[in-house]
C-alpha positions as CSV (number, residue, x, y, z in Angstrom):
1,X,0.0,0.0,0.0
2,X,2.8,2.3,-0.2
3,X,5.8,3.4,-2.7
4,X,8.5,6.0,-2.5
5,X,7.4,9.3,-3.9
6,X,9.9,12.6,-4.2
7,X,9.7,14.9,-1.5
8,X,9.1,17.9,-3.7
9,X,5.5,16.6,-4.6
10,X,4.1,17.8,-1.5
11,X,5.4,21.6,-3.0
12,X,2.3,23.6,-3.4
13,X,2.8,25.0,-7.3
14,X,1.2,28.2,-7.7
15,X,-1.2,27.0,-10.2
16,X,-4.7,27.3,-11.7
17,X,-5.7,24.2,-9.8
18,X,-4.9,25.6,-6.3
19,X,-5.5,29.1,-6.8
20,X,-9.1,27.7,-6.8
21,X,-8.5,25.8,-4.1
22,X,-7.1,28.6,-2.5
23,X,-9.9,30.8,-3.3
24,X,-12.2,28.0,-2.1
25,X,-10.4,28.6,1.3
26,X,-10.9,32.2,1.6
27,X,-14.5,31.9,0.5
28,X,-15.1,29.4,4.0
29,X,-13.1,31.5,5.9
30,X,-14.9,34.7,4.9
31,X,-18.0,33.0,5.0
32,X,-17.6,31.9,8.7
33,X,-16.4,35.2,10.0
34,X,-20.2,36.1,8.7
35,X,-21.6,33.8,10.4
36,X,-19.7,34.4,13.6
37,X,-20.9,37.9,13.3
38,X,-24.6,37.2,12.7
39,X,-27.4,39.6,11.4
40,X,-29.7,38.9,8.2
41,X,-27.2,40.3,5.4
42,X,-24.4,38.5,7.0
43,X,-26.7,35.3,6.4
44,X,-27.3,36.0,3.0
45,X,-23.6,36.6,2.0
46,X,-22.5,33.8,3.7
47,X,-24.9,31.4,2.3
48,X,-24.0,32.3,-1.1
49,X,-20.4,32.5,-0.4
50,X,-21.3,28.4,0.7
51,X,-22.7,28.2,-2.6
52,X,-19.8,29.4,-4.5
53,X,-16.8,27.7,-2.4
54,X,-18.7,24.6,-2.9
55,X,-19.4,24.7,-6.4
56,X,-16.4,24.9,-6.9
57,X,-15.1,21.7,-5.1
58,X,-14.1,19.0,-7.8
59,X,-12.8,21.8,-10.5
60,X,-9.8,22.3,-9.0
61,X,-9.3,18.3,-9.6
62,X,-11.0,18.7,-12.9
63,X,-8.2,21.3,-14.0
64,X,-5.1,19.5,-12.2
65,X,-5.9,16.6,-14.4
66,X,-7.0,18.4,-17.3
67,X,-3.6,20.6,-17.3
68,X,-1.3,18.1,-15.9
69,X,-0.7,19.6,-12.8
70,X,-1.5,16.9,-10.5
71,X,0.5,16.9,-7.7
72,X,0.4,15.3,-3.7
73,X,0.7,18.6,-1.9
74,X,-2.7,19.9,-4.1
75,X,-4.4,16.8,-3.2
76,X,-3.4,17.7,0.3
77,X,-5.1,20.9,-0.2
78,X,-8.2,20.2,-1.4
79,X,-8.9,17.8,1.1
80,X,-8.2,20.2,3.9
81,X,-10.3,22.9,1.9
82,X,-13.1,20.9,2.3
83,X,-12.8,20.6,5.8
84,X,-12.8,24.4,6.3
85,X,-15.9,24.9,4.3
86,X,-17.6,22.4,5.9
87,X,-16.8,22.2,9.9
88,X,-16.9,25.6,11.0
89,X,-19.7,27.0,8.9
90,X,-21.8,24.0,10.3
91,X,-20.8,24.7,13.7
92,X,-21.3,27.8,13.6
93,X,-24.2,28.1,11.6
94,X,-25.9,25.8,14.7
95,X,-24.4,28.0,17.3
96,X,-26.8,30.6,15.2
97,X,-29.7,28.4,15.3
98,X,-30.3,27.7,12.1
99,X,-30.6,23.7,12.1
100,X,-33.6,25.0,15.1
101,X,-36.3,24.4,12.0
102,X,-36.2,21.2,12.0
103,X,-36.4,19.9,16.0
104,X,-39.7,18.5,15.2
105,X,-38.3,16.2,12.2
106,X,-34.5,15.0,13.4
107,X,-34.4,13.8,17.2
108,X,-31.8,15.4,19.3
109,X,-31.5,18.1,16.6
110,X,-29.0,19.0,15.0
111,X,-26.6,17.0,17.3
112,X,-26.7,13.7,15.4
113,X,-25.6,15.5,11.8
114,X,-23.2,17.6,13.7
115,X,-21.4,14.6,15.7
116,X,-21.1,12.4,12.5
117,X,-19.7,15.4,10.3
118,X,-17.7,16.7,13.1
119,X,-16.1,13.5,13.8
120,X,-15.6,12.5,9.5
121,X,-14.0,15.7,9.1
122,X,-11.4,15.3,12.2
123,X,-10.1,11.6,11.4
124,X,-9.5,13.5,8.0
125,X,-7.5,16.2,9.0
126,X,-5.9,13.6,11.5
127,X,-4.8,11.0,8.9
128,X,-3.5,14.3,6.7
129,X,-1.4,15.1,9.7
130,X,-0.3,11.1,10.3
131,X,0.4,11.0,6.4
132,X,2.6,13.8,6.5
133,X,4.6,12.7,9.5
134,X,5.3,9.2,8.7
135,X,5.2,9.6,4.9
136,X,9.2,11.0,5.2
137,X,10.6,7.6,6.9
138,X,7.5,5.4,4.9
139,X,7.0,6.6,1.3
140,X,3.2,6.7,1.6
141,X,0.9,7.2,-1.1
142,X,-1.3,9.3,-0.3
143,X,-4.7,7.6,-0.2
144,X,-6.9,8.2,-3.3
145,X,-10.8,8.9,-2.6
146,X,-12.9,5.8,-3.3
147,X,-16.1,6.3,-5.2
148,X,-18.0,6.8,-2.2
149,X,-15.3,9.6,-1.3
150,X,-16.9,13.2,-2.3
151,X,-20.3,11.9,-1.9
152,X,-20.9,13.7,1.3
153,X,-19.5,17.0,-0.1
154,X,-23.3,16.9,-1.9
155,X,-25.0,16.7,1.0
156,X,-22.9,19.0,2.9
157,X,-23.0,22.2,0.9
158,X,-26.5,22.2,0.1
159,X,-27.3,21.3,3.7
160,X,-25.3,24.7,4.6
161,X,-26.9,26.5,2.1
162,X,-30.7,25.7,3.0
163,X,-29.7,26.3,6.2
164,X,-28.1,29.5,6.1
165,X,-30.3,31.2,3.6
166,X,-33.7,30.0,5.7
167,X,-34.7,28.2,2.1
168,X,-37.0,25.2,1.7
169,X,-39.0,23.6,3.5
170,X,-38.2,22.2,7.0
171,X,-38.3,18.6,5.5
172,X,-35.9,19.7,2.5
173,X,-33.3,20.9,5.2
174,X,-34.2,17.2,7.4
175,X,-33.6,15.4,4.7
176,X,-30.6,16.5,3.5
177,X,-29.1,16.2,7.2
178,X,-30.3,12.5,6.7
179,X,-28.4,12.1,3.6
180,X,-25.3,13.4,5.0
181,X,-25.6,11.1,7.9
182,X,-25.9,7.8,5.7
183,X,-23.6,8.6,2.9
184,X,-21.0,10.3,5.3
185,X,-20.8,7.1,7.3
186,X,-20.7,5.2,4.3
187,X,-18.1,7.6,2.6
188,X,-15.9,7.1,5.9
189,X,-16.8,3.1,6.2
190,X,-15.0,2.6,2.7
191,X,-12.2,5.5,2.7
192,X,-11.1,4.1,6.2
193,X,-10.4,0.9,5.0
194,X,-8.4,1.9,2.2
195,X,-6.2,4.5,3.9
196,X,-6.2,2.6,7.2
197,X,-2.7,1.6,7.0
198,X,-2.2,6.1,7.2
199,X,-2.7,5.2,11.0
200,X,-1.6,1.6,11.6
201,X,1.4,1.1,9.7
């Protein structure tokens, strides 16, 4: 499960690939500093800033393989983006209440979506870090996403968006927090056990 791969692979190339990655960053960043201040406007930018940033999640692979310019330390990058759009927009987005709609349709609400995104999104960022650190001595590949892998991210960002705006129906916003349950815990199921030797070898 693992070959020797140069060093310099993990340099971050200032190319069109991750200067959308890069903008997808600043978008989630910008996005929850809206959030974190509150207010209807603030809403409404952030929502469509979610919109954007995740739109654009899967071009920046699209381009790195369409230009050549595939490279680990992108990869790296875009996995991590994803985890900045995604965690701290939802948590805040619940600290501002805007998962309350749907108490009446999701028991425990929102705490069951939140725990199972909160904890998919940490054992990602952990097995970046454990890649990094043991891929010197190791020669890790770094894992590739399995079919299942970006599922989630589908789920996710319109989940954030319905959310934030105040759009849909209660049931639309419920069942898109169901889907990100199922197909994040199935996402996880299968990319664990292809990267699991990331934390046990």
């Amino acid at each position: 499960m693992s070959s020797q791969q140069p060093e310099e692979e993990l340099n971050l190339a200032f190319n069109v690939p991750n200067i959308v990655t890069g903008v997808r960053i600043v978008l989630a960043i910008v996005s929850a500093c809206l959030l974190a201040w509150g207010g209807t406007t603030e809403f409404l930018v952030a929502g469509i800033l979610i919109l954007v940033a995740g739109c654009s999640d899967g071009l920046d692979g699209w381009l790195a393989r369409r230009l050549g310019q595939s490279s680990t330390g992108g990869a790296i990058m875009d996995l991590l983006a994803d985890q900045v759009l995604a965690i701290p927009n939802l948590i805040l987005a619940i600290a501002a209440g805007l998962f309350a709609r749907t108490d009446h349709l999701m028991p425990f609400n929102p705490y069951p979506y939140a725990v199972v995104m909160i904890i998919s999104g940490a054992t990602v960022i952990v097995g970046v870090c454990m890649f990094l650190w043991k891929r010197g001595s190791r020669g890790f590949e770094l894992p590739t996403p399995t079919p299942l892998g970006k599922t989630p991210m589908f789920f996710w960002i319109p989940t954030l968006v319905v959310a934030v705006l105040g759009v849909g129906p209660d049931w639309l916003l419920a069942a898109l927090m169901y889907g990100g349950i199922i197909f994040t815990i199935l996402a996880f199921a299968s990319y664990f056990r292809k990267a699991s030797y990331v934390f046990t070898d």
